[in-house]
Each structure stands twice: as C-alpha cells, then as structure tokens.
KOLMI-486471 format. One record per residue (C-alpha): x, y, z; residue number from 1. Coordinates in nm, 3 decimals. Each point is the difference from the previous one (the first is absolute). Layout:
c1=X&c2=Y&c3=Z&pos=NUM
...
END
This chain:
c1=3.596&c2=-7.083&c3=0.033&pos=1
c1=-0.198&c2=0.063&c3=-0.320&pos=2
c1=0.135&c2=0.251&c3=-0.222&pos=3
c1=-0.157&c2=0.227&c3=-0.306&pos=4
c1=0.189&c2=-0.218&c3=-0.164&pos=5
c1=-0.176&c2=-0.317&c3=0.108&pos=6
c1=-0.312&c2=0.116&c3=-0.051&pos=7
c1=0.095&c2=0.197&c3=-0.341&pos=8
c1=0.152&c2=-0.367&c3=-0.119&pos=9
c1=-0.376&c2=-0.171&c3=0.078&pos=10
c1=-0.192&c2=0.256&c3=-0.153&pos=11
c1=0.197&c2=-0.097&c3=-0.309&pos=12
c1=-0.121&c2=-0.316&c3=0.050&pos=13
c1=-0.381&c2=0.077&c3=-0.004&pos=14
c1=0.060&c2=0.248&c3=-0.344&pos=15
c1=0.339&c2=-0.096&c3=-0.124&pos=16
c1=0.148&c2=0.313&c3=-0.199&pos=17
c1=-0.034&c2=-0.177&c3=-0.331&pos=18
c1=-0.344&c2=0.073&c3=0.025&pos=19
c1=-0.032&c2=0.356&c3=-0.019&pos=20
c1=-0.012&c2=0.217&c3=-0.332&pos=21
c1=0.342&c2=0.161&c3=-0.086&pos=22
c1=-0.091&c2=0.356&c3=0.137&pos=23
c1=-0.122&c2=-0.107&c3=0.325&pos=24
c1=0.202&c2=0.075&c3=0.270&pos=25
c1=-0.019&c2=-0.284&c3=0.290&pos=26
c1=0.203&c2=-0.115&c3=0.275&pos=27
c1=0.145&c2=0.191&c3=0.310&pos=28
c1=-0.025&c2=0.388&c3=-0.070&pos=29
c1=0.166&c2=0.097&c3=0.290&pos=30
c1=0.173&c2=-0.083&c3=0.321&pos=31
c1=0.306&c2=-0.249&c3=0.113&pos=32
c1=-0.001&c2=-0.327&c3=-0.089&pos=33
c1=0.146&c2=-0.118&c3=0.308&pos=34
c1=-0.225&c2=0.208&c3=0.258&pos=35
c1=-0.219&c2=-0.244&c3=0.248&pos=36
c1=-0.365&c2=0.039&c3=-0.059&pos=37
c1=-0.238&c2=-0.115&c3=0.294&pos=38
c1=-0.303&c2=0.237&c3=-0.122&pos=39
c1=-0.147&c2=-0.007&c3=-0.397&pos=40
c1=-0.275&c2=0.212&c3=-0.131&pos=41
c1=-0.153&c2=-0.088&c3=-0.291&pos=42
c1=-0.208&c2=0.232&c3=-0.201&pos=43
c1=-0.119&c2=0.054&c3=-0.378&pos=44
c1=0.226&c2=0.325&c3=-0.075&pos=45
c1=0.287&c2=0.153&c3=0.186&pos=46
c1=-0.180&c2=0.357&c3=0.034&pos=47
c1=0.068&c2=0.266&c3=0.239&pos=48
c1=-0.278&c2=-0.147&c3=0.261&pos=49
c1=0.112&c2=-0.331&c3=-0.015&pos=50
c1=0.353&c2=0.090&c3=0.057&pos=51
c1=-0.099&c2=0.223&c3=0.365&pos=52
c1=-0.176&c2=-0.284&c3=0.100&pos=53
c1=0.283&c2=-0.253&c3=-0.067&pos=54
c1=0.205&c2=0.265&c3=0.200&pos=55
c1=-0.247&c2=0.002&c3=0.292&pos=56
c1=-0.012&c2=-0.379&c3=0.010&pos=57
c1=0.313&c2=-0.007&c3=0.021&pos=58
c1=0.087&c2=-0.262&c3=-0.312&pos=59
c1=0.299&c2=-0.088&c3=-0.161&pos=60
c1=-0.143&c2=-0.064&c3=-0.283&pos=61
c1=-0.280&c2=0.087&c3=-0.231&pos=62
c1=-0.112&c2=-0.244&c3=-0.224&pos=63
c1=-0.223&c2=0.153&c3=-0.368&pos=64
c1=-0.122&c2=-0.112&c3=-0.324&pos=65
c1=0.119&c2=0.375&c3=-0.189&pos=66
c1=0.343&c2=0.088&c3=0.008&pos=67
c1=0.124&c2=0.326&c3=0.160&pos=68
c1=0.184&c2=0.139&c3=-0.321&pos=69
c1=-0.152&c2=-0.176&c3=-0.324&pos=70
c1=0.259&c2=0.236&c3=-0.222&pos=71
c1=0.380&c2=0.077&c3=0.101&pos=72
c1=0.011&c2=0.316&c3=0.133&pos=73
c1=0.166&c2=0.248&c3=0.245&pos=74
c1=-0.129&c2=-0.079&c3=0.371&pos=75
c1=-0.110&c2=0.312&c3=0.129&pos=76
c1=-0.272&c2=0.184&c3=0.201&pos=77
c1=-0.185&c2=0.196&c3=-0.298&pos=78
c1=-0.228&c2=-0.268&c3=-0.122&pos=79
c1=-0.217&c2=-0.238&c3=0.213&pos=80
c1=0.169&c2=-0.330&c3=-0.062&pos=81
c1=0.324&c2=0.105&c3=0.086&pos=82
c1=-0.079&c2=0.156&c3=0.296&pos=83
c1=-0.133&c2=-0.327&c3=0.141&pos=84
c1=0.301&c2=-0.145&c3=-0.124&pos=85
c1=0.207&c2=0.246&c3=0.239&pos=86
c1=-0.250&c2=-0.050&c3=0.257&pos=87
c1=0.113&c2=-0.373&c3=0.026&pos=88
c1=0.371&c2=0.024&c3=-0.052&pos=89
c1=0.015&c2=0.273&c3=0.267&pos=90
c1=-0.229&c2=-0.208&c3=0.211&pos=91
c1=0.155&c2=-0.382&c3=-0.045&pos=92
c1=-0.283&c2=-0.111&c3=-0.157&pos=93
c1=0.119&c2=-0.294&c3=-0.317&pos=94
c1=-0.282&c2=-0.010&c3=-0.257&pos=95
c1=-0.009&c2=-0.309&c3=-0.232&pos=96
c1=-0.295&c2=-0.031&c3=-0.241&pos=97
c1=-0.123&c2=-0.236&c3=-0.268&pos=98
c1=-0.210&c2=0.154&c3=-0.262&pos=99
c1=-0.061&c2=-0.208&c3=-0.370&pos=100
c1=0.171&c2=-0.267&c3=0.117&pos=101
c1=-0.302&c2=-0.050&c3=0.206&pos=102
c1=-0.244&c2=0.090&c3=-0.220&pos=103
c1=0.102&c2=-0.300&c3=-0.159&pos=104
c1=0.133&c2=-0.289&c3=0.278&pos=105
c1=-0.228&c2=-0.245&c3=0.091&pos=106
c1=-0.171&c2=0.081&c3=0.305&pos=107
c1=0.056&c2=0.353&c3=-0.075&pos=108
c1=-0.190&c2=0.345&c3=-0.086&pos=109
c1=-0.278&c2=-0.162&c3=-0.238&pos=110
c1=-0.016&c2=-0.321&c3=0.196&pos=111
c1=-0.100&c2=0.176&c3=0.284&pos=112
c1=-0.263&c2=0.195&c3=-0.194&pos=113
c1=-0.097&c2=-0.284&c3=-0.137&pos=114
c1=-0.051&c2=-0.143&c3=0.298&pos=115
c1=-0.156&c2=0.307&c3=0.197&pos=116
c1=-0.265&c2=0.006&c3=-0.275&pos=117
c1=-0.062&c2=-0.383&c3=0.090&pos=118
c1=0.075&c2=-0.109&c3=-0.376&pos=119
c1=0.042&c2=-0.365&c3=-0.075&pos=120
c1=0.225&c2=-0.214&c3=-0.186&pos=121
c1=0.245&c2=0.277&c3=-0.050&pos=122
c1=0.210&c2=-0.044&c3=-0.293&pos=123
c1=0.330&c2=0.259&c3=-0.120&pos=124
c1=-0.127&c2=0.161&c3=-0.333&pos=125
c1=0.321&c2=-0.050&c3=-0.231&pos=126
c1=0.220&c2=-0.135&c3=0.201&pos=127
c1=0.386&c2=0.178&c3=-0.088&pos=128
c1=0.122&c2=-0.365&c3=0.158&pos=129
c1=0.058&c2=-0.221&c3=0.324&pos=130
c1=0.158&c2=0.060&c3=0.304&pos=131
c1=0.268&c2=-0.221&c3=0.209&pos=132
c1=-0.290&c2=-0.203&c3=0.138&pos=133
c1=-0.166&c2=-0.060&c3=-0.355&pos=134
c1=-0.323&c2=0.299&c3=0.076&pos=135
c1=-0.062&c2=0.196&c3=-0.288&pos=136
c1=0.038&c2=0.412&c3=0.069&pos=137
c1=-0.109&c2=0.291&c3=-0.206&pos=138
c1=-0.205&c2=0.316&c3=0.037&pos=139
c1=-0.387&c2=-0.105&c3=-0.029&pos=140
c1=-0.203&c2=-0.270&c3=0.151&pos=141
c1=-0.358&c2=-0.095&c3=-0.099&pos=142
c1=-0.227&c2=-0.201&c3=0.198&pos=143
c1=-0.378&c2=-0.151&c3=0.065&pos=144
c1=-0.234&c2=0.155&c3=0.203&pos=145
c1=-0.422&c2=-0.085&c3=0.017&pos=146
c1=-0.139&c2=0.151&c3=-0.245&pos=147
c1=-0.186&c2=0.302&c3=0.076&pos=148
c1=-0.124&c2=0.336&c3=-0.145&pos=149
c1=0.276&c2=0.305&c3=-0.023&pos=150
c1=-0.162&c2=0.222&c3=0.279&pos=151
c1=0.027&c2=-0.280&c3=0.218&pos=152
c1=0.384&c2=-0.047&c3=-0.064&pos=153
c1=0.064&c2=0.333&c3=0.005&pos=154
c1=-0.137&c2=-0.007&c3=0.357&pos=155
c1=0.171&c2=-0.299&c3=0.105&pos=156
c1=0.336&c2=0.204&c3=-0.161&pos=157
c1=-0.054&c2=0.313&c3=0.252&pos=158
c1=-0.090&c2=-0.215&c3=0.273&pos=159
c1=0.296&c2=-0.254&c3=-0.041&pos=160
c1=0.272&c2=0.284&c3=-0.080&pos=161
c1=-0.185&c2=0.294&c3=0.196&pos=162
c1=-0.002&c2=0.250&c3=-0.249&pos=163
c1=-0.181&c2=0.307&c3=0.057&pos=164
c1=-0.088&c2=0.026&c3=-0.395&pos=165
c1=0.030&c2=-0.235&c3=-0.301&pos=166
c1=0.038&c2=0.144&c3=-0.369&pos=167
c1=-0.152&c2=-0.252&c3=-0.249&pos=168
c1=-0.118&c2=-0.079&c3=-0.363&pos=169
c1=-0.284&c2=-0.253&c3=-0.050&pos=170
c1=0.103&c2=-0.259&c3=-0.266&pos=171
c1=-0.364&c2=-0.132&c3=-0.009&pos=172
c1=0.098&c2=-0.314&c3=0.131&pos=173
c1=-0.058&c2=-0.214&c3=0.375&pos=174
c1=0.328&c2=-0.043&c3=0.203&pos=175
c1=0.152&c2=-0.334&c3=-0.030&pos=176
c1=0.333&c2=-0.007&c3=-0.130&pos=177
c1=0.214&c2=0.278&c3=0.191&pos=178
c1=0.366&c2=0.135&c3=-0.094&pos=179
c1=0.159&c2=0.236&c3=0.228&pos=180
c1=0.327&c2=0.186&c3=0.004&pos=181
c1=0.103&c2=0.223&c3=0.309&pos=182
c1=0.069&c2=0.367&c3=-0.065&pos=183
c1=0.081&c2=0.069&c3=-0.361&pos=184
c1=-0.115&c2=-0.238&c3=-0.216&pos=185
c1=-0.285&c2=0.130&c3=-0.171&pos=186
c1=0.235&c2=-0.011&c3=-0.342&pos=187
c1=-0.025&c2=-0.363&c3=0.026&pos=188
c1=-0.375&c2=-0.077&c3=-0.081&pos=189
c1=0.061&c2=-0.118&c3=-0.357&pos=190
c1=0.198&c2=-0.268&c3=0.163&pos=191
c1=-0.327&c2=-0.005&c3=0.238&pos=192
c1=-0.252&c2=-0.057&c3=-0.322&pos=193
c1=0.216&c2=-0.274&c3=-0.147&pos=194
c1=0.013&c2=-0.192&c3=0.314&pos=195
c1=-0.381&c2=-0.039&c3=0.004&pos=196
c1=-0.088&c2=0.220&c3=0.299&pos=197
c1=-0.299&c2=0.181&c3=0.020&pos=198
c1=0.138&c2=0.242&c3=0.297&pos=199
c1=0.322&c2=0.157&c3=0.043&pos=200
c1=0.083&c2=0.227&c3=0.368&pos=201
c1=0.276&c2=0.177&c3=0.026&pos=202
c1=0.077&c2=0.389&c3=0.009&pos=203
c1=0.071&c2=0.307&c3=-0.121&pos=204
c1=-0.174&c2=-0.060&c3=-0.317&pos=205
c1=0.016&c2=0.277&c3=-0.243&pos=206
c1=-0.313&c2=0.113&c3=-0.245&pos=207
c1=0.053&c2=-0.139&c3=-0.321&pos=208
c1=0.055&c2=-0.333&c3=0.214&pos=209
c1=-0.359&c2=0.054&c3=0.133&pos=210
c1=-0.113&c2=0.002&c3=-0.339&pos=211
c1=0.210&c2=-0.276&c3=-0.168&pos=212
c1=-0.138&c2=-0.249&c3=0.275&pos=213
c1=-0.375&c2=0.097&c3=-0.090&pos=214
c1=0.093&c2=-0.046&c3=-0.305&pos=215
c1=0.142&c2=-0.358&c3=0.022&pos=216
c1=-0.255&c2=-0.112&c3=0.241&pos=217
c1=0.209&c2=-0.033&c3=0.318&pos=218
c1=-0.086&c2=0.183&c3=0.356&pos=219
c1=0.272&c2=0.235&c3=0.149&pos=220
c1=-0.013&c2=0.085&c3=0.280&pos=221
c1=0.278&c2=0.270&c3=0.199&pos=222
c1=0.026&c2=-0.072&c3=0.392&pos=223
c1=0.246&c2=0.204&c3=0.018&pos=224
c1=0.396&c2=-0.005&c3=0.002&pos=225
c1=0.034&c2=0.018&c3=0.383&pos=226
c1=-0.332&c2=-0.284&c3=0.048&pos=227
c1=0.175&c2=-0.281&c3=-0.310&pos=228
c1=0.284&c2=-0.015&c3=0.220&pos=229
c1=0.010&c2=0.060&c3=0.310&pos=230
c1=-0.095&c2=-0.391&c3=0.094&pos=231
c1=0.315&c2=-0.100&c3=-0.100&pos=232
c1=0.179&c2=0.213&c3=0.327&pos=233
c1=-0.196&c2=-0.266&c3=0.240&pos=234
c1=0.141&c2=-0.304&c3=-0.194&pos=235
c1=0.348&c2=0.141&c3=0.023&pos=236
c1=-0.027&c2=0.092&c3=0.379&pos=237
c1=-0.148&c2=-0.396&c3=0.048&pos=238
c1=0.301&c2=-0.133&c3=-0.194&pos=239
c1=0.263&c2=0.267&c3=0.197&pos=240
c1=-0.168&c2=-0.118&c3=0.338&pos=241
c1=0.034&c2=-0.418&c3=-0.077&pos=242
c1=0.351&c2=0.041&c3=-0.137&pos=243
c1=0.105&c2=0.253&c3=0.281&pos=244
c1=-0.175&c2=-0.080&c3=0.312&pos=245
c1=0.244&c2=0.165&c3=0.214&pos=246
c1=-0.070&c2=0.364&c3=-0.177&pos=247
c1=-0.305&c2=0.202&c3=0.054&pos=248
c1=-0.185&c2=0.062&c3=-0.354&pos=249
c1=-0.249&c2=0.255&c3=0.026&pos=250
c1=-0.245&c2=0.142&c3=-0.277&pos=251
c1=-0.060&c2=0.328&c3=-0.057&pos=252
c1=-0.250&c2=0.210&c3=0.190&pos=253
c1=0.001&c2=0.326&c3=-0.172&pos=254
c1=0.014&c2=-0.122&c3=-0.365&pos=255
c1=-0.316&c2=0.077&c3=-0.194&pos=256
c1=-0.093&c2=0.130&c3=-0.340&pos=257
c1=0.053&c2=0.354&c3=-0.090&pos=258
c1=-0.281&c2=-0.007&c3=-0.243&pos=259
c1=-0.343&c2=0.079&c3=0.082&pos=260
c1=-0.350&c2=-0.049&c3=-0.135&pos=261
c1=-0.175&c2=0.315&c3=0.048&pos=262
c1=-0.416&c2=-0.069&c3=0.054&pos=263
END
C-alpha cells in the first residue's frame, strides 16, 4: 500500500529540502501521513479549479509545484487559498508540493525549460553545490541553441511553451547562448550578463528590468509565470508514474493561465 508518506519521502528525493530558499514553504501541506493513496494529481498550483477536479477524480492526493499557504496564517474561508485548503481537508484530499527546491534540483523546473526550449549543453549558472549523486543544483541554467535571429526564437519560445503572448526587449544581438529561470527570476540577469549569455527567458519581468537588459546588450524575453513552469508538472507525473506504478498519476485538465493577451 503506498502512502502520502511514501510518495512525500521520494519527492524529497527528486528536490531534497536543502534546496529550497529559507521562506519557501515545501513538503506535505496537508493531509495524513499514513492515508493510502491509489490516485495522484499533479498540477502547477493548488487553486480552487484544480482542487474540484482532484475531488471529481476522485484522488488521494494532489501533487503541485506552489504551496497552499506560503505565510503562516489562520485557515479559514475568507481568502482564496484557504478556502482550497478547507476544500481538501474536508474532502480527504493530502497535498504535498515542491516549489524552490525544484527550481533548483537537477532535472527540475529550469531543466525542463531548458529542455522544452530544445537548449543544448545545459549547464547550472552558479552552482550553490552538489547533490548526493555528485550533479551540481542551483536556480539558472544556460545552454546552446543554433544560432538564429531574435524573432525567430521568440517564435520557437511561443510555439515550444504555448504562450498566447511574449513580452520582450531586443538586446541587438542573434540568439545563441540562452539562460532561463522559471517564474521569477527576472532579478537575476546580472548573473545572466556575466555568464556570457546573449538571451535570458524567464517571467514576470518588471520595467526597469526591460531597460537594464537593453542596456547591457542581453534579450529578455517574459513567457510568462504560468508558461516557464508548467513543464516541470509532466516530469514530476513521469517520475511519480515509474516509481509508483501501482497508483494512477494524472495531470491536470483544467489548469491554464489566468492571464490573457488581449488582440
């Protein structure tokens, strides 16, 4: 009988705890330990959609890169997060999730971007050390792909990710050497620069970061938050689904972006 424990316990294993930054808050968010689990949803965030349709699939389990509660807090029905929260707890539902610790694992959140964009030679941009099998981990990766002109990344980037809408700044330069950092990671691009990349995607960039990489010379481009990440959920279903092949792991249906590109 697998357990939320069990599978809790090999999640650690992917993105061991050490990994994630000090406010992050990773691990199992809710649920019994000891309950059997023969159903597993996995999904980018634990919203209010995702958690009906865990309820209608009838899982045990629902597996998510963002926590349920980043902050400590009072669990109760007058703000969105803790209503799913409820929604779980009265319905049975465990929820584990692993958030900068896999930003930063190997094989993780900007492996799998790396890899989605079809970037070679992937290397961990400052590494912050080595894990139990000797791989370096850390937040960014940079890699090779053919060079080419930006409009013709950029397409490859909406096509690969299937964004509706990219936000970018033209650094004057072709796309050859590529950073990218999932989600949040725009603050990073110095690090970017003194790598020697010439292209940096990740998300919710902010102005003044539009203008500082014109200014340096390096392309940034914003897929999107919900578009960086999301290829991580299918490599944590894949890795569920080989180390549990008596539980059902299912990806979710009704998980999309919330933000639109009006045209």
């Amino acid at each position: 009988m697998t357990t939320v424990a069990d599978i809790a316990a090999y999640i650690e294993t992917l993105a061991p705890r050490y990994m994630k930054e000090d406010w992050d808050n990773v691990g199992v968010n809710c649920g019994r330990l000891n309950a059997p689990v023969s159903r597993v949803l996995v999904a980018l965030d634990p919203f209010d959609r995702v958690c009906r349709e865990a309820k209608d699939l009838g899982v045990q389990l629902l597996v998510t890169h963002h926590a349920l509660l980043f902050r400590p807090g009072f669990i109760t029905d007058d703000s969105p997060s803790g209503r799913s929260a409820l929604f779980l707890i009265e319905n049975h539902i465990a929820h584990i999730n692993a958030h900068t610790n896999l930003d930063c694992a190997p094989g993780g959140v900007n492996d799998c971007l790396a890899n989605a964009l079809g970037l070679d030679h992937v290397q961990v941009i400052d590494p912050s050390g080595r894990d139990e099998a000797g791989r370096e981990w850390g937040l960014l990766r940079r890699g090779l792909i053919r060079e080419q002109p930006l409009d013709a990344f950029l397409r490859l980037v909406k096509q690969r990710l299937g964004c509706d809408g990219l936000r970018y700044a033209d650094g004057g330069k072709p796309v050859r050497r590529v950073a990218v950092g999932g989600g949040s990671c725009a603050g990073e691009l110095w690090d970017v620069v003194r790598a020697g990349c010439d292209t940096f995607v990740t998300a919710d960039v902010k102005y003044n970061q539009f203008w500082d990489a014109r200014d340096l010379g390096l392309n940034l481009i914003d897929a999107g938050h919900f578009h960086t990440e999301n290829p991580v959920t299918s490599f944590l279903a894949d890795k569920l689904r080989d180390a549990f092949p008596e539980v059902e792991i299912m990806l979710s249906k009704t998980h999309q972006d919330c933000m639109k590109f009006f045209q």
